[in-house]
N, C-alpha and C positions, 0 to 999 in steps of 0.2 A: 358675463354673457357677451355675445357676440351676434353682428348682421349679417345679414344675405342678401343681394339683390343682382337681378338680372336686368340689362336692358339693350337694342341692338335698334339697328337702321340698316339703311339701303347704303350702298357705297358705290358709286360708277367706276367700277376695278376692277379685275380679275382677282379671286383671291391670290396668286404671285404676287402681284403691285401691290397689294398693302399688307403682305408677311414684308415683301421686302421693305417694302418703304417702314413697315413700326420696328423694323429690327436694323436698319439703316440711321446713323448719326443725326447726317446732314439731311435727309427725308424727314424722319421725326422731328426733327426740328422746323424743317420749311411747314412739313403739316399741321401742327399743332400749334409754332408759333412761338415755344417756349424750347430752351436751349438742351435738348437732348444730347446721352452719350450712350449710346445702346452696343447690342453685339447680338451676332446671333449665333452665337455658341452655349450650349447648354452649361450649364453652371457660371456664368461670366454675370458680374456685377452692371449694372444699370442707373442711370440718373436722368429725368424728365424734370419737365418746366424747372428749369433755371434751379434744379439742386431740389424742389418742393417735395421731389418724388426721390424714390431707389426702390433697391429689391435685387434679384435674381434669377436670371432663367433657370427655369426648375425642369421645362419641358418643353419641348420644340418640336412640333409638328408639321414640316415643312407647308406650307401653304393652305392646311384646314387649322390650325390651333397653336396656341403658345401661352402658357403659363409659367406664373413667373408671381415670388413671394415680391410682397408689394407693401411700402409704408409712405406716409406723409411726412411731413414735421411736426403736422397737429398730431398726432399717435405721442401719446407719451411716454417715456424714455423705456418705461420697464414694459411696453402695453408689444405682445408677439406681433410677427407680420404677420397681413392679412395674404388673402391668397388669389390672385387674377387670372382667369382662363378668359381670352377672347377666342373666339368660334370663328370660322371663316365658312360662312355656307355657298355655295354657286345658287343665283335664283333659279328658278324653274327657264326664264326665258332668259336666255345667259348674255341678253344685250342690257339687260338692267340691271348689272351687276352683283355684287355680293353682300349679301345679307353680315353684318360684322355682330356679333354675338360677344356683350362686357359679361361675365360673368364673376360678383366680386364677393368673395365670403370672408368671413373670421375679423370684418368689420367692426372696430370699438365701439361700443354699445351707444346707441346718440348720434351716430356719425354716418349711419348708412345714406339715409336721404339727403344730406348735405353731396356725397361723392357721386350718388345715383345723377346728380343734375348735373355733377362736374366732370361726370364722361360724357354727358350731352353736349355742353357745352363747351366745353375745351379739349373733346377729344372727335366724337361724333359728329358734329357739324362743320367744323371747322376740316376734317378729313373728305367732306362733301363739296365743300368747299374745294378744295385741293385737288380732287383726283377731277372735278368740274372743267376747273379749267384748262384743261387741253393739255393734260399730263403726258409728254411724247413718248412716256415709255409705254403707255397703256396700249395693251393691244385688245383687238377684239377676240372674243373667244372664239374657235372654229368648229 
């Protein structure tokens, strides 16, 4: 058996600034904190926090979506990737930013609420963080 869970937040960004910045090396890595090697080329290999993570872009949807098969090091050797679509919604009042939508399925059974908190934590807040403080690429939406 396998998890599912979903969970999202506000992000003061444009959906651009954070397709660019989660599919950008050195962004991913200022944002989260943990040493990213990303791409945003569909099919191209992936590594987050400091090697913890990998996977592959599966699907790139420039600036609304990007999925992308997705393992830890806790995933045990023979245990399939699981599978990550983040959503990029525009808010309704588009000076509040973009709604970021984790969508995380085929999760090792046990294991969902443990990574449910650790896209809270290590990816969601700290990305609020980030685009907060006075990110110069950030533009206002027109």
């Amino acid at each position: 058996m396998s998890e599912s869970f979903e969970t999202s937040d506000v992000i003061l960004a444009t959906p651009k600034r954070v397709y660019e910045a989660w599919l950008d090396s050195q962004e991913h890595t200022d944002m989260t904190g943990g040493e990213a090697q990303v791409s945003a080329e569909v099919g191209a290999s992936f590594t987050a926090w400091d090697g913890y993570i990998n996977g592959v872009n599966l699907e790139l949807e420039p600036y609304v979506r990007i999925v992308q098969s997705w393992r830890s090091t806790q995933f045990l050797g023979d245990a399939p990737d699981s599978r990550l679509e983040i959503e990029l919604g525009r808010e309704r009042d588009q000076l509040k930013g973009t709604t970021v939508t984790i969508k995380h399925s085929e999760v090792p059974d046990g294991q969902g609420a443990s990574y449910k908190k650790g896209w809270s934590s290590s990816y969601l807040e700290p990305m609020k963080l980030y685009f907060a403080q006075g990110d110069n690429r950030y533009t206002r939406p027109q």
